[in-house]
VONU-347174 format. One record per residue (C-alpha): residue in three letters; chain; x, y, z. Coordinates in steps of 0.2 Angstrom, whole numbers, plus 2048, in hexadecimal, padded with zeros to 3 digits. Example, Ala and Ser with C-alpha at 12.3 -4.5 7.8 and 13.67 -1.06 7.14 Angstrom:
<nodes>
NODE   kedo   dose   east   north    up
NODE    ALA      A    83E     7EA   827
NODE    SER      A    844     7FB   824
</nodes>
This chain:
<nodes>
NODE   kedo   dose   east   north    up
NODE    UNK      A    299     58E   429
NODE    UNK      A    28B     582   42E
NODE    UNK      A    294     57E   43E
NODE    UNK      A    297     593   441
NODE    UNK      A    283     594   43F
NODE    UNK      A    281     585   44B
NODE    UNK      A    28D     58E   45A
NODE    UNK      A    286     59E   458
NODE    UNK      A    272     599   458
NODE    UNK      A    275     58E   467
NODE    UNK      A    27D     59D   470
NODE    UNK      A    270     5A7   46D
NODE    UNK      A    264     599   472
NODE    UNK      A    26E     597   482
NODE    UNK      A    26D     5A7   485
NODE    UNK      A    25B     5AB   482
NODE    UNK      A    256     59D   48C
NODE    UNK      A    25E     5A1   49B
NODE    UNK      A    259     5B3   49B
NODE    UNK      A    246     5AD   495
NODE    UNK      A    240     5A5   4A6
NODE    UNK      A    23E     5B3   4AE
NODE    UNK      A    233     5BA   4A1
NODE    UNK      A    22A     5AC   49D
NODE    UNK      A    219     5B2   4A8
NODE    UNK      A    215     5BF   49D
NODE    UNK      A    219     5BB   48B
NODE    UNK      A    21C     5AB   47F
NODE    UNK      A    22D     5A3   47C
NODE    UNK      A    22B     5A7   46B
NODE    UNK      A    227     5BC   46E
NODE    UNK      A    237     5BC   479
NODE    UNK      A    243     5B7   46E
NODE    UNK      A    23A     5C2   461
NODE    UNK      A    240     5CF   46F
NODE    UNK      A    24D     5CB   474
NODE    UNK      A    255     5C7   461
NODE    UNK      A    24B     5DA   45D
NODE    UNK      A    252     5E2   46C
NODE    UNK      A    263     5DB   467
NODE    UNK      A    264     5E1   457
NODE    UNK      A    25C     5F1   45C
NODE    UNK      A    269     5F6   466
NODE    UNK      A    274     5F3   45B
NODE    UNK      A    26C     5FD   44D
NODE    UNK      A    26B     60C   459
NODE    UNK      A    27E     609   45C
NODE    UNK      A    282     608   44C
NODE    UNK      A    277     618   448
NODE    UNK      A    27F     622   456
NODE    UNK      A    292     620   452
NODE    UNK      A    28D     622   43F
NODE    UNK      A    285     631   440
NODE    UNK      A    292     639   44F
NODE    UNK      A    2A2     631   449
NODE    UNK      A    2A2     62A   438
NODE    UNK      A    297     636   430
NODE    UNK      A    29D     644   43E
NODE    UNK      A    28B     64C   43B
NODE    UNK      A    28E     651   426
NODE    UNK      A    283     651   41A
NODE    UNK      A    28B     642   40C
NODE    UNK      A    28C     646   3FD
NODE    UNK      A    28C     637   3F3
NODE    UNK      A    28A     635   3DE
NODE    UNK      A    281     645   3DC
NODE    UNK      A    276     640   3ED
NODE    UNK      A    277     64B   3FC
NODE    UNK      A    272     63F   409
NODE    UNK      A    26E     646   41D
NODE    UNK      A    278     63F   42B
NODE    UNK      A    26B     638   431
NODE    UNK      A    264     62E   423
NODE    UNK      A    275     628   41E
NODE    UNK      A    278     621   431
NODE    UNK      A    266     618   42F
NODE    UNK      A    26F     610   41F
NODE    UNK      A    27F     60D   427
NODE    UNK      A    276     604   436
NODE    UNK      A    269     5FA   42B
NODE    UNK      A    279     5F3   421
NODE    UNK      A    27D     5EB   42F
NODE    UNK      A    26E     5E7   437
NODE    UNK      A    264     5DF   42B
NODE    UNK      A    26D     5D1   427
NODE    UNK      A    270     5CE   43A
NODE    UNK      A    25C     5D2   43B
NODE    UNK      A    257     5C4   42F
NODE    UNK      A    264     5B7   436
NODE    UNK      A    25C     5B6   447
NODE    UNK      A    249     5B9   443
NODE    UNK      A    24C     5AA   434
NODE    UNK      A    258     59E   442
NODE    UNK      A    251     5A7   453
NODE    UNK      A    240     5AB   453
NODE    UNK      A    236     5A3   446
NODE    UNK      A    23D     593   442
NODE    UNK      A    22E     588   43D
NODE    UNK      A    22B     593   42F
NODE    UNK      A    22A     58A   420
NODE    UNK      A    22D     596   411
NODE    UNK      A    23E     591   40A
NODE    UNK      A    24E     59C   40E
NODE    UNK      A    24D     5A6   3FD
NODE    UNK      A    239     5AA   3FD
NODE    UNK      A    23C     5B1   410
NODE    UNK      A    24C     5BB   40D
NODE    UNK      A    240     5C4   400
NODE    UNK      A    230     5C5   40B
NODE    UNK      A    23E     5CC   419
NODE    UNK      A    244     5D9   40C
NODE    UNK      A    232     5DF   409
NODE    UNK      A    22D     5DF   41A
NODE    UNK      A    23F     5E8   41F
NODE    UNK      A    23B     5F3   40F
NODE    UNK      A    22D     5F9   417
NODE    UNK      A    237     600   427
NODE    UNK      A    241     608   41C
NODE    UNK      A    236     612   417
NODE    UNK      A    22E     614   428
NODE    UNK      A    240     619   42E
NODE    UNK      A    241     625   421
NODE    UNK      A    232     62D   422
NODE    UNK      A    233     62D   439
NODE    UNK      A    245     634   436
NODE    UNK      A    241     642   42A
NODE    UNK      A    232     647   435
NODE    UNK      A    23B     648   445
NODE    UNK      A    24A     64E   441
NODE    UNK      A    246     659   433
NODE    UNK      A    237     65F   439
NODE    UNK      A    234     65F   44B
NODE    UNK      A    248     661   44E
NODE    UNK      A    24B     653   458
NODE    UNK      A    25D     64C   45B
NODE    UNK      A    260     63E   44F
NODE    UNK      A    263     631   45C
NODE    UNK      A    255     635   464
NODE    UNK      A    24C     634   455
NODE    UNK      A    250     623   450
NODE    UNK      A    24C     61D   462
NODE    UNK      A    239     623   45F
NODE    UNK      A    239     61D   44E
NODE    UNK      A    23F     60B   454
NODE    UNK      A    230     609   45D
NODE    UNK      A    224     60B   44F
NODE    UNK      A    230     602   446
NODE    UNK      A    22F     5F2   450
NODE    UNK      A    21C     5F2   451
NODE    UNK      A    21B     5F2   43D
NODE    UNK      A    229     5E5   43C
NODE    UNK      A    223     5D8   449
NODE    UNK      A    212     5D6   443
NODE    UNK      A    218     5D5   42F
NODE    UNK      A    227     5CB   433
NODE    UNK      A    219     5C0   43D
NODE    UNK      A    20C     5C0   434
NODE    UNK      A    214     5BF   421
NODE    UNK      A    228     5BC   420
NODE    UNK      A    22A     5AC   42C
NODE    UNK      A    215     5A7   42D
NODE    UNK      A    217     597   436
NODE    UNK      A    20F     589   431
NODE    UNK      A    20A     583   443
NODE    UNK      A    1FF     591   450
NODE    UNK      A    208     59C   459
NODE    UNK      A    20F     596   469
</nodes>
């Protein structure tokens, strides 16, 4: 498992250092593979969101031990079961790798933070969909954004704290 782990944080090193150069004038190493990891897995929520709510979920409501849950809201769940563990595997090995907050501490804090965007999801989604009417996949595209804002600056400033100043 150790070696897996090795291969694929190299690939994605590899890869994020041959796209970064031509970034590199306007933001630090560090922000960039923050963006780039984000914009990775951010894609692959929205994917994930998308054929959930069109093709697993064809657009019905689930009914699920007593729960009536919307389309919608279950294809954020869907999405975020996937996404969160790819989310904290490449902000703990990608991003911010001098932290020194042990493994088990920093799944927690990610939880929290991620907790946190739950809601924020929850909250976005019911509001644009439910009330303003807004297709969900346009929805979850607006809500992303906030999203993001709210989880950089927590994951930053509280899940992977590094030890040394920003680069």
């Amino acid at each position: 498992m150790l070696k897996l782990h090795e291969i694929i944080s190299q690939i994605i090193f590899k890869l994020i250092d041959w796209v970064y150069p031509v970034f590199q004038k306007v933001m630090s190493l560090k922000i960039f593979r923050y963006a780039a990891c984000g914009v990775a897995n951010t894609v692959l929520d929205i994917l994930l969101f998308f054929v959930s709510y069109n093709y697993i979920l064809h657009k019905e409501i689930i009914h699920f031990i007593g729960l009536s849950i919307s389309p919608h809201i279950a294809s954020f769940i869907i999405s975020f079961c996937i996404t969160f563990p790819i989310g904290f595997y490449l902000s703990r090995y990608v991003v911010f790798q001098e932290t020194a907050v042990p493994k088990r501490k920093q799944l927690m804090k990610y939880f929290f933070v991620v907790f946190g965007c739950i809601v924020l999801n929850y909250i976005f989604l019911k509001l644009f969909v439910d009330y303003f009417g807004w297709y969900p996949t346009i929805a979850k595209i607006v809500t992303t954004f906030f999203v993001v804002i709210f989880s950089y600056t927590s994951q930053k400033n509280f899940t992977f704290k590094s030890v040394a100043p920003d680069a």
